[in-house]
SELUM-162886 format. One record per residue (C-alpha): z, x, y. Coordinates in nm, 3 decimals, padded with zeros to 5 digits, m for minus. Last residue first. Example, Ala and Ser with C-alpha at 12.3 -4.5 7.8 and 13.67 -1.06 7.14 Angstrom:
BEGIN
{up = 00.714; east = 01.367; north = m00.106}
{up = 00.780; east = 01.230; north = m00.450}
***
This chain:
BEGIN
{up = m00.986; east = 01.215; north = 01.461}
{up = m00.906; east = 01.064; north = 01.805}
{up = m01.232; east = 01.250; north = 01.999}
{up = m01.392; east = 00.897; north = 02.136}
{up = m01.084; east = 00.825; north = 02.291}
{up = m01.304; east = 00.537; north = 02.522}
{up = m01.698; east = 00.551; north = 02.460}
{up = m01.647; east = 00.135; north = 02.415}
{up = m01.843; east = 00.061; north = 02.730}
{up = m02.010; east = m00.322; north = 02.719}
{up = m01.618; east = m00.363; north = 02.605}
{up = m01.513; east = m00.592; north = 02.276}
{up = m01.265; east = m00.844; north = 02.353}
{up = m00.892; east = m00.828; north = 02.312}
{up = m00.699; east = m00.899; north = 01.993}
{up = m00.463; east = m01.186; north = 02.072}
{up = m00.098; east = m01.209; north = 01.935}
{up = 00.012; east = m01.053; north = 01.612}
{up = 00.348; east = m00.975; north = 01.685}
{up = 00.375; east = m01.295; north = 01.827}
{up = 00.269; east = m01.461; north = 01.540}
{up = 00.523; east = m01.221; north = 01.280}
{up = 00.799; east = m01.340; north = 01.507}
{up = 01.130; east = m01.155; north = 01.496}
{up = 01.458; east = m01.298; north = 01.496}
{up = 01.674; east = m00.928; north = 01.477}
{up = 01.972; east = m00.862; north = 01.284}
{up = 01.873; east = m00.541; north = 01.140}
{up = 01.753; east = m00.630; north = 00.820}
{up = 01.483; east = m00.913; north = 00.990}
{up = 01.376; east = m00.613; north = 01.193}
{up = 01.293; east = m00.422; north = 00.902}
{up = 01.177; east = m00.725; north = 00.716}
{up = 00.936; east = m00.809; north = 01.025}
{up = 00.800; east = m00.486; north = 01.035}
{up = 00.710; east = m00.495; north = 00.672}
{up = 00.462; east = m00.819; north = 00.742}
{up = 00.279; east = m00.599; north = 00.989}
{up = 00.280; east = m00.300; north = 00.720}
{up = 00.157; east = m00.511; north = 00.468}
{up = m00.128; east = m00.744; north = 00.659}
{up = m00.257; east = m00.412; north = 00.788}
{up = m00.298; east = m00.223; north = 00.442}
{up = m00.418; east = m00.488; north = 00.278}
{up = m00.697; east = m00.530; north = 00.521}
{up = m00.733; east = m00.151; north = 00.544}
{up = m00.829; east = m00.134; north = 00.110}
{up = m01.017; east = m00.471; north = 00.131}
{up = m01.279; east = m00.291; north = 00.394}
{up = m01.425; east = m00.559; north = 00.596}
{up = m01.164; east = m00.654; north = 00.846}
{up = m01.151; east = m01.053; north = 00.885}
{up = m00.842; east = m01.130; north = 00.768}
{up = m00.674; east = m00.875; north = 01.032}
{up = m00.865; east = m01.028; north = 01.316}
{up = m00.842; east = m01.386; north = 01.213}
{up = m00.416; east = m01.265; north = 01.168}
{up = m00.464; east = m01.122; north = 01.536}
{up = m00.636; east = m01.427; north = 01.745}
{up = m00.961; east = m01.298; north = 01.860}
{up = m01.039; east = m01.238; north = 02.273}
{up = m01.470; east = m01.293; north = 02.238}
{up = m01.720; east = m01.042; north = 02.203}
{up = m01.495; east = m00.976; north = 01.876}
{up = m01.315; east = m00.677; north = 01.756}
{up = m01.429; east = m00.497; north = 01.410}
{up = m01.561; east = m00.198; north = 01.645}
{up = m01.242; east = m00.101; north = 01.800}
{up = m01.060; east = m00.082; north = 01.436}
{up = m01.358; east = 00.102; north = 01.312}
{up = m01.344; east = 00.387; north = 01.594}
{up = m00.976; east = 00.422; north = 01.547}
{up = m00.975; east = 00.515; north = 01.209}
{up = m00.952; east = 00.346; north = 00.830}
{up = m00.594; east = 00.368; north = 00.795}
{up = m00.444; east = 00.478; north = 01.172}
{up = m00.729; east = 00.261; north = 01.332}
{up = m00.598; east = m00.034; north = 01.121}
{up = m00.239; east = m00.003; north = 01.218}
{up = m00.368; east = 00.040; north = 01.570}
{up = m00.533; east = m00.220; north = 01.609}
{up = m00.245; east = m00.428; north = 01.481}
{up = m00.028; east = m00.268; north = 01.694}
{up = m00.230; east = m00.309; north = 02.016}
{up = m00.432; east = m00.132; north = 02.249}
{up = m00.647; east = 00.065; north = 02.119}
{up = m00.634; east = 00.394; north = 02.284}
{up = m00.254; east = 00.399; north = 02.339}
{up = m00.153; east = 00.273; north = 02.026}
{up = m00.374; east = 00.581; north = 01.850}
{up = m00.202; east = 00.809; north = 02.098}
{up = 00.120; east = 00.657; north = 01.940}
{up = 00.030; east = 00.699; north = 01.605}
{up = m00.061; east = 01.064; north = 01.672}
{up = 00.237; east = 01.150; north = 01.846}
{up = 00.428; east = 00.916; north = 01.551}
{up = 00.255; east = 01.187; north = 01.317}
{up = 00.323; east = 01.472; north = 01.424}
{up = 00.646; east = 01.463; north = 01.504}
{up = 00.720; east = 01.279; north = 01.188}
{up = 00.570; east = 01.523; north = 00.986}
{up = 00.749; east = 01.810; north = 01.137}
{up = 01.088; east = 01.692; north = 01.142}
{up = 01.017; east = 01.595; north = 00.724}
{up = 00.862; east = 01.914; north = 00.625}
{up = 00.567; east = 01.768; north = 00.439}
{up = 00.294; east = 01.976; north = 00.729}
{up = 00.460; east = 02.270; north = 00.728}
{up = 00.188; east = 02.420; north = 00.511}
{up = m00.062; east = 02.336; north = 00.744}
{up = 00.082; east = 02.577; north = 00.993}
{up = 00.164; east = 02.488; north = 01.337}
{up = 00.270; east = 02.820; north = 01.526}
{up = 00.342; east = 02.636; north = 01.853}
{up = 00.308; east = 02.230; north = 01.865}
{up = 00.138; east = 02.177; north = 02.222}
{up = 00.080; east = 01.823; north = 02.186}
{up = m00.286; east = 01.777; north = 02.137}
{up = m00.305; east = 02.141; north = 01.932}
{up = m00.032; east = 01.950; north = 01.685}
{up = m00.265; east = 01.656; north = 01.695}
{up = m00.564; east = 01.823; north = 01.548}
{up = m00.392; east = 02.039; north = 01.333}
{up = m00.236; east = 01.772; north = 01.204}
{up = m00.536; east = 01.500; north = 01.189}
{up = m00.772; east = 01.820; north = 01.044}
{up = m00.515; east = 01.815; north = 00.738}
{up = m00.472; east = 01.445; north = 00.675}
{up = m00.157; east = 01.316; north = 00.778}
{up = 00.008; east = 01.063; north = 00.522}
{up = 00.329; east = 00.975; north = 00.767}
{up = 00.589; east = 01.056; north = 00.503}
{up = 00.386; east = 01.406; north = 00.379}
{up = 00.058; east = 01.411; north = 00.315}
{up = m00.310; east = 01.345; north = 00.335}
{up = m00.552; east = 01.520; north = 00.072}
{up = m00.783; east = 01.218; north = m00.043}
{up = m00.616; east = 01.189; north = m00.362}
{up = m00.311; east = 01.181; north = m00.127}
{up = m00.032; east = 01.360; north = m00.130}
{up = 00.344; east = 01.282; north = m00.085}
{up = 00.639; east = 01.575; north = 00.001}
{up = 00.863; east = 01.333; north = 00.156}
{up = 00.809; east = 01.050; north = m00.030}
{up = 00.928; east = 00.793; north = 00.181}
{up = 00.713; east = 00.469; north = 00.029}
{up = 00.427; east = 00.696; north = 00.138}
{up = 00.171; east = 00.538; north = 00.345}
{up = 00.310; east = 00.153; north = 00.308}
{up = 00.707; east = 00.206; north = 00.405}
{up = 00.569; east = 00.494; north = 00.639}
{up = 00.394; east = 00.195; north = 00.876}
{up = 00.706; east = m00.088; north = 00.797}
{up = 00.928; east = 00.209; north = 00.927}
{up = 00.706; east = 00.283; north = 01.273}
{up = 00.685; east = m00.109; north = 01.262}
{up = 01.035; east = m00.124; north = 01.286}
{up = 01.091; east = 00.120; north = 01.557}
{up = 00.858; east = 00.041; north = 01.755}
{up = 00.713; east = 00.329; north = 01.970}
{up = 00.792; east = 00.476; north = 02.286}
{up = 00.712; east = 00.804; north = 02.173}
{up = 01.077; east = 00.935; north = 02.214}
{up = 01.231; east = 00.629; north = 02.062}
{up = 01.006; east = 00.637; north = 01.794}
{up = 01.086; east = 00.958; north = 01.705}
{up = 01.488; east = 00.947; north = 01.713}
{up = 01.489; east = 00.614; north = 01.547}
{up = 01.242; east = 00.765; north = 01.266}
{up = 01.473; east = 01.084; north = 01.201}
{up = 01.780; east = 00.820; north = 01.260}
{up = 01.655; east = 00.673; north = 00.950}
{up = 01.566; east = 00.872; north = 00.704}
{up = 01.550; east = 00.720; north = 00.431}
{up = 01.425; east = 00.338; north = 00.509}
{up = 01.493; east = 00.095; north = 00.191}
{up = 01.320; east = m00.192; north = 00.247}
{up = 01.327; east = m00.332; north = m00.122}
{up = 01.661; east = m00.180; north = m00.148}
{up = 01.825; east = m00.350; north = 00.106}
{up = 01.606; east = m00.636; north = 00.040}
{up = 01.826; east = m00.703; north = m00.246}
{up = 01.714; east = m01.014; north = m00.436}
{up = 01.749; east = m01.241; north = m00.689}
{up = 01.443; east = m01.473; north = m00.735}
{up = 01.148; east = m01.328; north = m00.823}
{up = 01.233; east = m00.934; north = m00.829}
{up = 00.930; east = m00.672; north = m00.820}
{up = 00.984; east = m00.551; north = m00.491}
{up = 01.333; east = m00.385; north = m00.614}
{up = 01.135; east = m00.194; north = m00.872}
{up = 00.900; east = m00.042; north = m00.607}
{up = 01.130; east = 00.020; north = m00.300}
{up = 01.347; east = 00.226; north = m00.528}
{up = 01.092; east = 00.356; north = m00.698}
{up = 00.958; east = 00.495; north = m00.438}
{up = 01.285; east = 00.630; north = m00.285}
{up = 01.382; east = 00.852; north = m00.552}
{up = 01.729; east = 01.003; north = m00.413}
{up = 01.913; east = 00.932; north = m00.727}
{up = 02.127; east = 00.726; north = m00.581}
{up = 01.827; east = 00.543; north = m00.467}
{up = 01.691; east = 00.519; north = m00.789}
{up = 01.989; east = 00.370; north = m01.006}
{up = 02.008; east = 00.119; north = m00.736}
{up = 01.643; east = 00.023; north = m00.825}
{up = 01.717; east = 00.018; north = m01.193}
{up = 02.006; east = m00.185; north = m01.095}
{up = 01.791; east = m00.435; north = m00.899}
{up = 01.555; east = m00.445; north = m01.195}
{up = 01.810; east = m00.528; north = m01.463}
{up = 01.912; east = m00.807; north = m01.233}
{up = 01.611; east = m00.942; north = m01.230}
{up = 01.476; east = m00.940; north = m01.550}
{up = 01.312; east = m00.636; north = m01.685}
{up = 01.028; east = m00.671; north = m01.922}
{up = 00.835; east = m00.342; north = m01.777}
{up = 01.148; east = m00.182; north = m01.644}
{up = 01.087; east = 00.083; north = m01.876}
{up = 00.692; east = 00.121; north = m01.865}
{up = 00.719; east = 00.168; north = m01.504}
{up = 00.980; east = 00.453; north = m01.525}
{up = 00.757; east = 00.613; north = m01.817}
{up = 00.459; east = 00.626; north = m01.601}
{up = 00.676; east = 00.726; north = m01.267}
{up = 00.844; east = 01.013; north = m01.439}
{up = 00.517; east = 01.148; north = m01.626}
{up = 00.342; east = 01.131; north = m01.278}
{up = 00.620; east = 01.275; north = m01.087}
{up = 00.694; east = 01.610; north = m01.298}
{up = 00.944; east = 01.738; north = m01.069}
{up = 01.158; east = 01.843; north = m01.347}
{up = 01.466; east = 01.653; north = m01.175}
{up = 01.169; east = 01.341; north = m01.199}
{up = 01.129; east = 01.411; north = m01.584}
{up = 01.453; east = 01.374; north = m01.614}
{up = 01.539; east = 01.067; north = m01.409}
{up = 01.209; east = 00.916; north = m01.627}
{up = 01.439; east = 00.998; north = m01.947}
{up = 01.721; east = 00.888; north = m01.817}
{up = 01.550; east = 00.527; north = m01.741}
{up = 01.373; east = 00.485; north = m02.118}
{up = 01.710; east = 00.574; north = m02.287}
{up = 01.927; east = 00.269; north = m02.095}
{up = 02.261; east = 00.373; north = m02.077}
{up = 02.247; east = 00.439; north = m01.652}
{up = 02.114; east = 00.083; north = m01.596}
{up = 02.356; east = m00.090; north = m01.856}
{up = 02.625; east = 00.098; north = m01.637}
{up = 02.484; east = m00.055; north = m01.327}
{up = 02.485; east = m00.425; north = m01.472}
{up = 02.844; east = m00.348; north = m01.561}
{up = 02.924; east = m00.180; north = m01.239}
{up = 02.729; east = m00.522; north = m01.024}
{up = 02.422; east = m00.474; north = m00.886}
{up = 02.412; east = m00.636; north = m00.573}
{up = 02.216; east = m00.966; north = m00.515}
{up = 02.143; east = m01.103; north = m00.147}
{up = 02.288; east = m01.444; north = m00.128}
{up = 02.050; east = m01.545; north = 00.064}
{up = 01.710; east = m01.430; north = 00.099}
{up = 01.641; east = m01.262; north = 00.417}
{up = 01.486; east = m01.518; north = 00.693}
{up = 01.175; east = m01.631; north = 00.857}
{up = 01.202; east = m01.830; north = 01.182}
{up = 01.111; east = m02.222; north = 01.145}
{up = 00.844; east = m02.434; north = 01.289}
{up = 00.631; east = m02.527; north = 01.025}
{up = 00.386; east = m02.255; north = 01.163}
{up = 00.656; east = m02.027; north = 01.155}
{up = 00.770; east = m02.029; north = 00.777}
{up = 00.380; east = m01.988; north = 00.678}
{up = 00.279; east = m01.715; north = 00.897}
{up = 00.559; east = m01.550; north = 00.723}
{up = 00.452; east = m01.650; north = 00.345}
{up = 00.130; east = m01.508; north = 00.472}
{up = 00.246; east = m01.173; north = 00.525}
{up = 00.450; east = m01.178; north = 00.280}
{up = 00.850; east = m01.242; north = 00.125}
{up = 00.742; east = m01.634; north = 00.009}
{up = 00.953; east = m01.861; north = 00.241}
{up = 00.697; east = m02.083; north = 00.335}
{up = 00.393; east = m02.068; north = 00.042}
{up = 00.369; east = m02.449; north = m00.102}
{up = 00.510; east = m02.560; north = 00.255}
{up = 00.242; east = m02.428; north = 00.424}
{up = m00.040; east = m02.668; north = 00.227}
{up = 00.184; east = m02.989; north = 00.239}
{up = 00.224; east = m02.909; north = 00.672}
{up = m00.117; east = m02.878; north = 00.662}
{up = m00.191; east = m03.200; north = 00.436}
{up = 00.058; east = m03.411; north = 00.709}
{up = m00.089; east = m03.278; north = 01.000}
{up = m00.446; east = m03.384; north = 00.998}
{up = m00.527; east = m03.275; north = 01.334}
{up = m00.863; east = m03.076; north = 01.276}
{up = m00.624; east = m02.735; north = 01.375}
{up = m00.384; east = m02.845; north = 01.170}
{up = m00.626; east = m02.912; north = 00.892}
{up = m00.794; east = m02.587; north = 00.922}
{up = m00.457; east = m02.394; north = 00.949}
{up = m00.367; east = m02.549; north = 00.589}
{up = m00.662; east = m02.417; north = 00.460}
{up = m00.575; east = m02.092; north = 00.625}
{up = m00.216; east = m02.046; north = 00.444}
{up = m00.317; east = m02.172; north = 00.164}
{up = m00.637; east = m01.918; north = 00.152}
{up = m00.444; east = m01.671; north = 00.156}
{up = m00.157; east = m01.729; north = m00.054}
{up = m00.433; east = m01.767; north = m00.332}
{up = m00.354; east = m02.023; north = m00.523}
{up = m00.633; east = m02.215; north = m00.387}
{up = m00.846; east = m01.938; north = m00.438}
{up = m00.790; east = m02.024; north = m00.792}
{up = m00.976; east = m02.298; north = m00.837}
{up = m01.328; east = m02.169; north = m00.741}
{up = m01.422; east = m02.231; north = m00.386}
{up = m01.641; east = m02.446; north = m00.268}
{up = m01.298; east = m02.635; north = m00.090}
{up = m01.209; east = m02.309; north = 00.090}
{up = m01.571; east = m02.319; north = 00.252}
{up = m01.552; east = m02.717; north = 00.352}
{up = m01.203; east = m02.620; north = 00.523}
{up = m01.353; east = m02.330; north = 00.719}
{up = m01.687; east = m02.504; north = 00.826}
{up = m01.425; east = m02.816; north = 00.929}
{up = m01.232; east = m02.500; north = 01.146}
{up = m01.515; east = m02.303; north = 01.286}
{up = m01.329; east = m02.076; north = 01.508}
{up = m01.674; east = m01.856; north = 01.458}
{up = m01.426; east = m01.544; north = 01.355}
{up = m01.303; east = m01.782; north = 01.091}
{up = m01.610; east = m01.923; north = 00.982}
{up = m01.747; east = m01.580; north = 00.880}
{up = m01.446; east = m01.540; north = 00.677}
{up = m01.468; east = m01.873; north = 00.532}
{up = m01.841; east = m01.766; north = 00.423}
{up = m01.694; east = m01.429; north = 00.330}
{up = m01.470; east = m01.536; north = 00.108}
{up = m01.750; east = m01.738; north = m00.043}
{up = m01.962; east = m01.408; north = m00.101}
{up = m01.638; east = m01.266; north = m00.289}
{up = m01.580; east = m01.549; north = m00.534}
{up = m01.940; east = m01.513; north = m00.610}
{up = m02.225; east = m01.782; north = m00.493}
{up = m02.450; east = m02.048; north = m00.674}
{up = m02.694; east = m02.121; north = m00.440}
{up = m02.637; east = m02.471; north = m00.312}
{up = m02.812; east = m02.381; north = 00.093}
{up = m02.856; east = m02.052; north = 00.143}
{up = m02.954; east = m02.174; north = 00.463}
{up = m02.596; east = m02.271; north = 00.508}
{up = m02.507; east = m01.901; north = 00.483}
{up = m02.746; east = m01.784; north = 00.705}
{up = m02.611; east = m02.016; north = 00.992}
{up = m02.287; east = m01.916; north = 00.948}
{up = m02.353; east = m01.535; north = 00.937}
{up = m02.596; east = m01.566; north = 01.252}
{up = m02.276; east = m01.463; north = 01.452}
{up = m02.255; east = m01.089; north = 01.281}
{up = m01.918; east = m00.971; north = 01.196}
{up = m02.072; east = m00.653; north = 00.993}
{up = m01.898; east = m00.838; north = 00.665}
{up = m02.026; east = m01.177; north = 00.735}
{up = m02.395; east = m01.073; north = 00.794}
{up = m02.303; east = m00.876; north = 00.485}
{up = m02.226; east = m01.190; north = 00.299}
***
């Protein structure tokens, strides 16, 4: 399994030495895994088969059993395997929709809270008292007793919880409540992007995406403004304190000081310059989403010898934390676009990561 973890090509090999040991969930993850970066497709399928029965619930492992048998040409069960997860709102859910052809979509008829459902909202005791305890500023009472509230919530007692939260400026749970919906839906509020011509305006000027910018903040800080860490990043973009200084020296940002650092203009300054010099070394998006989590100098080294397809790449990064992290804010891109009119295609997003260099000493400074 660690073979499999440090992307090591003996991983197979070791593996099937290890003949019918009884292996964890995790270590046969990493057997598919290490068949996945090998382009091993029957090793794949004969991996997802050892294990237990509920990796095959597993969105996952759906999605890339069904990928085995389309790529071993047995159509029919891969087409049965992405049809159990198409039109699920995530990462593989996407992958899903497109490999049977089709573009992924918003749920329709988007649900909107109606005044009666809203006025139920605003009654309820366990919902003014979080709203309290948030005009307090006393976030981790208010978000303990907000979850607790909408606990048992149906649907549309969840959507006007989440309304309830975005007039009351509390983005996080906003985003939060509406994600927890199964079959009415307002992805308005699920993607909810405050400040939004702030974002526009930065991207723009860094020559950055727009939606994955969004998708990016949607998964650091769910727009908290003034967010920290319990590693001691903040603000919208989750800047740790030597990656602001750093990057405000970088661009010339007079009389930076830390404590600026939440202030909404300043964050995002900061922190698209950085995501974009991040781009720029790496390459890619999805490089770059996982260099901005877990650092550039990771993302490089979990490339291949060989050009990688980008969801192997992204299923294959070691830590579970950055993998999560990557599939999320790709898939989040797509439901920003997907908001805004746009046919975007998770795939191509994704594309090809390139090959590993005999000299990676590139950017070696990006904190």
């Amino acid at each position: 399994m660690e073979s499999a973890r440090r992307h090591q090509p003996e991983a197979l090999a070791w593996y099937a030495r290890a003949g019918g040991a009884a292996l964890t969930y995790e270590q046969r993850e990493w057997k598919a895994r290490a068949a996945l970066r090998a382009g091993h497709w029957v090793a794949l399928r004969d991996a997802i088969d050892e294990m237990p029965i509920e990796a095959h619930r597993d969105p996952a492992w759906t999605y890339w059993y069904g990928r085995a048998l389309d790529e071993l040409g047995k159509l029919s069960g891969a087409r049965a395997h992405f049809l159990r997860i198409a039109g699920q709102p995530d990462f593989y859910g996407l992958l899903a929709t497109e490999a049977l052809g089709d573009y992924a979509t918003l749920p329709e008829p988007a649900y909107k809270a109606s005044p009666e459902d809203m006025a139920r909202a605003e009654r309820n005791i366990g919902l003014q008292r979080a709203l309290a305890l948030y005009r307090l500023n006393l976030r981790t009472e208010a978000n303990r007793e907000w979850v607790f509230t909408i606990r048992a919530m149906d649907d549309r007692e969840l959507l006007a919880a989440a309304e309830l939260a975005r007039r009351a400026e509390i983005p996080d749970r906003t985003i939060n409540t509406a994600d927890r919906t199964q079959i009415q839906h307002d992805f308005t509020l699920r993607y909810l992007a405050p400040y939004r011509d702030v974002f526009r305006s930065y991207a723009k000027d860094q020559q950055l995406d727009e939606y994955w910018v969004l998708g990016l903040v949607r998964q650091e800080s769910r727009f908290i403004a003034d967010a920290k860490s319990w590693a001691g990043a903040r603000g919208l973009m989750q800047l740790m304190p030597r990656t602001a200084r750093w990057t405000a020296r970088k661009i010339g940002m007079k009389k930076f000081n830390l404590r600026d650092v939440t202030d909404v203009e300043t964050n995002v300054t900061l922190g698209t310059s950085y995501l974009k010099m991040v781009l720029d070394s790496l390459g890619h998006p999805v490089l770059a989403s996982a260099g901005y989590n877990a650092g550039p100098g990771r993302a490089r080294r979990w490339r291949d010898t060989k050009p990688l397809e980008g969801a192997i790449y992204v299923e294959t990064i070691p830590f579970d934390e950055t993998r999560d992290y990557v599939k999320k804010v790709m898939a989040n891109a797509v439901f920003y676009a997907l908001l805004d009119g746009q046919r975007p295609s998770l795939r191509v997003q994704l594309g090809t990561m390139p090959a590993k260099v005999v000299d990676d000493s590139e950017d070696k400074d990006l904190p």
